[in-house]
C-alpha angles and dihedrals in degrees: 000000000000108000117227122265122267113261097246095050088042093060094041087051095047084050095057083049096053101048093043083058084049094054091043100061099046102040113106084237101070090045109055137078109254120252132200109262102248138120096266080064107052121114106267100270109246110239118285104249110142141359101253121141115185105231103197098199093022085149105060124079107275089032090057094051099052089044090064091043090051089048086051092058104044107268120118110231112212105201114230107182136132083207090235091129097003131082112231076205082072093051092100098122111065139334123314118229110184113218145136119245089221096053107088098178083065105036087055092048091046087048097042085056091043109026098192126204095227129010122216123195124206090144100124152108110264113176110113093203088048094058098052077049101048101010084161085062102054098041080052097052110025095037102033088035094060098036094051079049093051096043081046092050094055100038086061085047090249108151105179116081124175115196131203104216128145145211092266079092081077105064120200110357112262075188146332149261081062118216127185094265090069113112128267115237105134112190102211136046093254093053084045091050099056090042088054086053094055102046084057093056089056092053093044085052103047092044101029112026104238103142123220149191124200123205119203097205115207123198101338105209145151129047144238114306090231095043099237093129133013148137113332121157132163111236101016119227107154128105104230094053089030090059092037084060099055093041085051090047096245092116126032091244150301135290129223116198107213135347103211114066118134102265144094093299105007094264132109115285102228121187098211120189129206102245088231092059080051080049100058096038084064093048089047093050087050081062102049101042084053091054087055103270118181117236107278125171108224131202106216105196127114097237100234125111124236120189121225081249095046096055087049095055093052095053088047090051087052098039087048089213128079130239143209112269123184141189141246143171108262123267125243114265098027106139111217093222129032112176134143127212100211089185084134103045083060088051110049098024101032091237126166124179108241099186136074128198093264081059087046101051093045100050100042082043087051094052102043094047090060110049124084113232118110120236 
């Protein structure tokens, strides 16, 4: 038998509720008579008179990226971030408007100055641990937050929207390479908060037009070439900056969970991407999603496996000195394989991955190694 929640956890978790229910009634979604998704059906465009794309999350590593690949290409990136993830230091490519995702009063107002073209949402929680630890944290701010920004969106008559989602809406592999079609069985709240956004832009788009399109991001990875922007998290948890740090001294060393995984060399198969080839598939879905593109859900991997000791090998080959790896059990929801197959993003963006992981690791080595801040 299941024991109760603990009192604190029950109320936070009553409040989400409430709030979702909140959200629910008086979202334009739940009110109106559905409508086939087509372009008769679309919310009227608003004029084109400029180029601005609203980035939520614009500070944070993926967001900045893509900033500086949007500006590159002619759009103008307006920042939306409360900074609670993000870096305002990232913010190069365009102006910074702080803000929660879950604050209406202050997207509209953000929305009503700008008025962008597109939106594109990377604002969320992303630990995995830390959701099995706060799942009410994460409901509240990955599910209401991007409820409270679609109602927002639509009510501005913005109908292109861009998500940040991942392959940890899979679940556990039933077999890889994974394509879209997999099923979706995600085994964390993280995972489950990204799947439940995503069911709601299908339904925005079926009954209200807004047109989507959803990225399952794989392994993000790498950094900027001129090291203006890269990886930064607080506290660091993933494997590319966590073994840059011990080859750079800041930690005493890396660990490697299991050893005996069916692959290669017993460790976890990873598809890392170079964050600017992450970069380019969300530009190229602004542009898509411009020209009239129909909602479509992505997988942005390369589609090539790389083992725990791989990757390793590769950091110690760029960093030129060795470090000291240990070794661990594995830990309990490890999948052995992650890899995606991205036959459709080249299809229906006309994507194509640039970067290797030699790319990856120097320029992620480059940019660690600069910056100041200790382990």
């Amino acid at each position: 038998m299941q024991s109760a929640l603990p009192r604190r956890e029950a109320v936070e978790y009553a409040a989400i509720l409430q709030n979702f229910h909140i959200l629910l009634e008086i979202s334009p979604l739940f009110i109106a008579k559905p409508a086939l998704s087509n372009f008769r059906n679309h919310p009227q465009r608003l004029p084109v008179q400029n180029n601005n794309i609203l980035v939520v999350g614009g500070a944070g590593y993926i967001g900045s990226h893509t900033c500086l690949q949007l500006a590159a290409k002619g759009y103008q990136p307006v920042v939306y971030d409360n900074l609670s993830n993000g870096h305002e230091e990232f913010v190069k490519w365009g102006v910074l408007e702080k803000g929660d995702i879950r604050d209406r009063q202050r997207l509209d107002e953000v929305l009503a100055r700008h008025k962008p073209r597109a939106i594109l949402h990377f604002a969320a929680m992303i630990e995995v641990g830390e959701s099995v630890k706060d799942p009410a944290a994460f409901y509240d701010n990955n599910v209401i937050g991007t409820l409270t920004l679609l109602s927002a969106a639509l009510a501005a008559g913005i109908d292109a929207f861009v998500f940040s989602s991942t392959c940890a809406t899979y679940g556990l592999p039933d077999s890889v390479p994974m394509d879209e079609s997999h099923k979706q069985a995600p085994i964390n709240p993280y995972g489950r908060t990204k799947w439940i956004c995503e069911q709601a832009l299908k339904d925005y788009g079926l009954y209200k037009g807004l047109r989507s399109v959803i990225l399952r991001y794989f392994n993000a990875a790498g950094a900027d070439f001129e090291g203006r922007i890269g990886e930064w998290h607080e506290p660091e948890t993933h494997a590319i900056p966590l073994a840059i740090d011990a080859a750079l001294g800041r930690r005493e060393g890396f660990k490697v969970f299991g050893t005996d995984y069916d692959t290669r060399d017993g460790t976890c198969v990873r598809d890392y991407i170079h964050v600017l080839d992450l970069a380019d598939a969300h530009v190229r879905a602004v542009d898509y999603l411009l020209e009239g593109g129909e909602s479509v859900a992505l997988n942005l991997g390369t589609g090539t496996g790389t083992t725990v000791k791989e990757l390793l090998d590769a950091i110690e080959k760029v960093a030129k000195r060795p470090f000291n790896i240990g070794y661990a059990e594995r830990r309990e929801g490890d999948s052995t394989t992650l890899v995606a197959n991205n036959d459709k993003a080249r299809q229906v963006l006309g994507w194509e991955p640039q970067y290797d992981l030699a790319a990856i690791t120097e320029s992620a080595w480059n940019w660690h190694s600069r910056r100041n801040q200790g382990g």
